[in-house]
N, C-alpha and C positions, 0 to 999 in steps of 0.2 A: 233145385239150386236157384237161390237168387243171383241171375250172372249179371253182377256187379259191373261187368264190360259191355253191356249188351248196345248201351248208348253212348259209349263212350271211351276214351280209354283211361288208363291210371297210373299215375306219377307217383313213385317212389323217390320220397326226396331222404338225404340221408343213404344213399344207395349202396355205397360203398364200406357203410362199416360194418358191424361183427351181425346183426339182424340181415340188412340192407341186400348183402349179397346173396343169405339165402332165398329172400324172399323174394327178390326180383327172378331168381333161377325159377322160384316153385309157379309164378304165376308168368312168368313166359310159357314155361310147359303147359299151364293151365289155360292160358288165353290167347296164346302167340305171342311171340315177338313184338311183330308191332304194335302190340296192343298195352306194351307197357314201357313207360317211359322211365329209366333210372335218372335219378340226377344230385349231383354232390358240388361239395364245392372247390375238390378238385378235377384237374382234366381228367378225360375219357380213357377207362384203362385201355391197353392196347389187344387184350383178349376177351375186348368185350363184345355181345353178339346182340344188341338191337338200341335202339333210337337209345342217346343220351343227352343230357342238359348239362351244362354247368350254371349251377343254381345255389345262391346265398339263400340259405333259411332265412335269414334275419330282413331283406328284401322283399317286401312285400309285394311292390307294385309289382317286378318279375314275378313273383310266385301267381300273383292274378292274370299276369300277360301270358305266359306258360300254360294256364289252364284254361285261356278264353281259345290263343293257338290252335292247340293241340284237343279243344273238344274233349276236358278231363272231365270225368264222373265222380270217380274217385282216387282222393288223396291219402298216403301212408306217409305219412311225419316223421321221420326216425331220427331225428335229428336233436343229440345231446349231448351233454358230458357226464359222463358217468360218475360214480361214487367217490372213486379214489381220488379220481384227478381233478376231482370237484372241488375237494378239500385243501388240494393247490393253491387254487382261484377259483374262490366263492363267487367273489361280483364278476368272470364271466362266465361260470357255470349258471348262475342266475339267470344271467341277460342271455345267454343261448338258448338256454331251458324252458324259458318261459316268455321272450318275446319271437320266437321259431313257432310254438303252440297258437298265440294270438293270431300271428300273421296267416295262420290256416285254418282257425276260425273264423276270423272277418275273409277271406277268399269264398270257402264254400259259403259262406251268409251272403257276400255279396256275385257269386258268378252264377253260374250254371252247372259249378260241381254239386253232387249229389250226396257225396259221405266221406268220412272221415275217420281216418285211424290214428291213433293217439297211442305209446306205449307209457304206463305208469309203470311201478316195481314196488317190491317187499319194500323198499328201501322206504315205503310212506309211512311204514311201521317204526314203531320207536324203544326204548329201556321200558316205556310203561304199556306196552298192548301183551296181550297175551301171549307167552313164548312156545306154546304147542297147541297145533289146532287155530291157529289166529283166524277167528270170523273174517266174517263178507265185512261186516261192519262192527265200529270195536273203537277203541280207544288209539289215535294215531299222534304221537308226539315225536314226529322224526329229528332226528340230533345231525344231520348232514342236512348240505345243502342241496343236494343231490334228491335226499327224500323231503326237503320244506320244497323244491321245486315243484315234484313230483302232487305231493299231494296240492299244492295251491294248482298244478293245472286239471288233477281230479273236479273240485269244486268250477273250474271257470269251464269243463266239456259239459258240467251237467249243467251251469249257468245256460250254456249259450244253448243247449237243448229245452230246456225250457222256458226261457226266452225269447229264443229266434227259431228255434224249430228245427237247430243243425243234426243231422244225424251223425251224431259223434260216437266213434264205439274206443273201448281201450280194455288194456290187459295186466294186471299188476303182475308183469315178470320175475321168475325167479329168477338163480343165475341161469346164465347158459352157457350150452358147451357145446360148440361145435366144428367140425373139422376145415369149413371152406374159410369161415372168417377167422381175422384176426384176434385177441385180446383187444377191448376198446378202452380200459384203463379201470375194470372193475372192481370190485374185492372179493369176487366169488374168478376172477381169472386162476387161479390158481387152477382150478380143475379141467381147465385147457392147456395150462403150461405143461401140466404133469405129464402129459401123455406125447408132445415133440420132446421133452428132454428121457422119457424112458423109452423110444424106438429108436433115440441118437443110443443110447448104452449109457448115458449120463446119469450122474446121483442127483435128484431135487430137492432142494430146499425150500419148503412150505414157508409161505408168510404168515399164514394163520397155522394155532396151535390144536396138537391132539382136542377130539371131542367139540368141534366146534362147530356143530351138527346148522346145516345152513338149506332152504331148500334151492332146488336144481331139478332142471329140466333136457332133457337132450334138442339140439335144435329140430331135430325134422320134427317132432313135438309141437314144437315152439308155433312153428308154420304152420303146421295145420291147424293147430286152434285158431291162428289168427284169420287165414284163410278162411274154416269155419264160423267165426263170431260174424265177420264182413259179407258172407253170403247168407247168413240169416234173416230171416224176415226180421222188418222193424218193433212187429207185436210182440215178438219173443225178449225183445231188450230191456231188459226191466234194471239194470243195474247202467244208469250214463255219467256214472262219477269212474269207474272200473270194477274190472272184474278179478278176484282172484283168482286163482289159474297154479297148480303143481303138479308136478310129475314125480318127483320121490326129494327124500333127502337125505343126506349124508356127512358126516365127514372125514377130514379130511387121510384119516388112515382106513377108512372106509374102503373110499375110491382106490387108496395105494393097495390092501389088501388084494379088491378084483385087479389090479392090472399085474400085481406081482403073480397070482396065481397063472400069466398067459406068460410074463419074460421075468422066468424068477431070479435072476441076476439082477431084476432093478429096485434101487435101495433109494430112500428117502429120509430127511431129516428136518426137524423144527425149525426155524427161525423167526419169529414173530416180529411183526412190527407195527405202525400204525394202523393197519387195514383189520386188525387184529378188535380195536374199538368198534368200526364199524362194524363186524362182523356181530358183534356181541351185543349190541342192539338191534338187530333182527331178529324174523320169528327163526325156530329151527322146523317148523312144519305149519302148513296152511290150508284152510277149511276151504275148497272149492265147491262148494257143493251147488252152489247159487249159481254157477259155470254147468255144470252137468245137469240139472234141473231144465234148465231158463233155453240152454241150447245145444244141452245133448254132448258136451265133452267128455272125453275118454282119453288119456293118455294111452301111449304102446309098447314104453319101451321101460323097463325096469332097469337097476345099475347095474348087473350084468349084462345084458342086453344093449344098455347101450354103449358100453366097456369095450365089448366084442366088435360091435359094430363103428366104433371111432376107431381102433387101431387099425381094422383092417381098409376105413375110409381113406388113413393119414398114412398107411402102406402104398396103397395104388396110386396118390397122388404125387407120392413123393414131400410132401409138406411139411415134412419134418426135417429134412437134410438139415446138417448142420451151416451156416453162409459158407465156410470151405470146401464143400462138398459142392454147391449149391454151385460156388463161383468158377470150380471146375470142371462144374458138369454143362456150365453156357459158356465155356470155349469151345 
């Protein structure tokens, strides 16, 4: 293991949205507590258990006073808006998207941080790249602002690595699905909603239509690759634009299919709507091979598998109560 911590600690900025929280969990258990710093840019949840910042991505000189502080090594960037609510507000999904990325390029270039995690997505894929199987490298014409973000900070990681010598790693994520975070405003949330509104007893209404076969990944997944790519040595990194990265794909009566087979009383229905385009300019499957080669990836969890394993996450937490339930249960 390359321990990424050994000299220093590392700041998870973005802390709190749907990545953020697993990942600050997974590398507290991995490195203690104090040894990771979450930081967002709102206050401190009150169930939160080790050092926190309140820190503006867009803020640079904080971002470099934080890291000079705190003796950071490594930086994880998670800080974005995602696809859906991109197409909101384009100009400031733009300006969060990609001057949050500079501000953590010129830090580790100019501090005494050591590395840098960057997340890209499917989303840098477009109407014209390959719709199954989409290479490492390939034809990328993103029709969102969300994937023109995404891929313009591809080219500026691998800029500043061969330029200035930043050791920047990153992950073209697929959706994700997972039980601790939230929905962050995607177009692959769908396959998070589905599963609090079938342990409430509730009917879903899908945004995206029959057959709209999308790739996905489970978060505990998610984390360890990234964990993995970040403890890699740097001889092994051959890809510093990103990496693609899948765990299976599906849709959307796929997933209903495995969840109806565990509560077959839960019913689901179409309603399409805008998210429905985005959708249909991504790949529906992706060529990771350049990931399991370069540093050894394997995913673990298949759609059954990880089916079984979210319901019974969102059972023991309680995370699914309906707010009535919810508001009754903290009296």
């Amino acid at each position: 293991m390359d321990n990424q911590s050994s000299t220093g600690t590392i700041l998870v900025i973005g802390a709190l949205g749907q990545i953020g929280s697993d990942l600050v969990h997974a590398l507290r258990l991995r490195y203690g507590s104090d040894k990771v710093i979450a930081a967002d840019i709102r206050p401190a949840p009150a169930h939160g258990s080790g050092p926190y910042l309140m820190l503006d991505a867009l803020d640079r000189e904080a971002q470099m006073e934080a890291v000079r502080q705190h003796k950071v090594h490594t930086i994880y960037n998670l800080a974005a808006i995602l696809s859906a609510k991109g197409e909101q507000d384009p100009q400031m999904a733009w300006k969060i998207n990609m001057e949050s990325l500079m501000n953590s390029l010129e830090t580790v270039r100019h501090t005494e941080a050591q590395r840098l995690f960057w997340p890209s997505s499917i989303a840098v894929f477009g109407p014209t790249s390959p719709k199954e199987n989409t290479p490492q490298r390939t034809v990328m014409e993103p029709n969102t602002v969300y994937g023109i973000s995404k891929q313009a900070g591809e080219r500026w990681c691998e800029y500043y690595f061969e330029k200035y010598g930043v050791d920047v790693r990153s992950i073209r994520y697929p959706g994700l699905i997972s039980y601790r975070g939230k929905p962050g405003g995607g177009t692959t949330d769908y396959a998070v909603d589905i599963f609090h509104h079938a342990l409430r007893g509730e009917a879903y209404r899908c945004f995206l239509q029959v057959g709209t076969r999308l790739p996905m990944m489970y978060m505990p997944d998610a984390i360890k690759a990234t964990i993995s790519l970040m403890e890699a040595p740097g001889t092994l990194i051959k890809n510093r634009s990103s990496y693609n990265l899948s765990g299976m794909s599906f849709a959307p009566e796929e997933i209903y299919a495995e969840i109806k087979r565990l509560l077959p009383d839960f019913e689901m229905t179409y309603l399409p709507d805008f998210r429905q385009k985005i959708a249909d300019s991504w790949p529906g499957s992706i060529d990771d091979s350049a990931a399991r080669e370069d540093w050894g990836w394997q995913e673990s969890y298949s759609l059954p598998e990880m089916v079984v394993d979210m319901l019974d996450q969102l059972k023991q937490n309680g995370a699914y109560l309906a707010p009535a339930l919810e508001e009754k249960r903290s009296r």
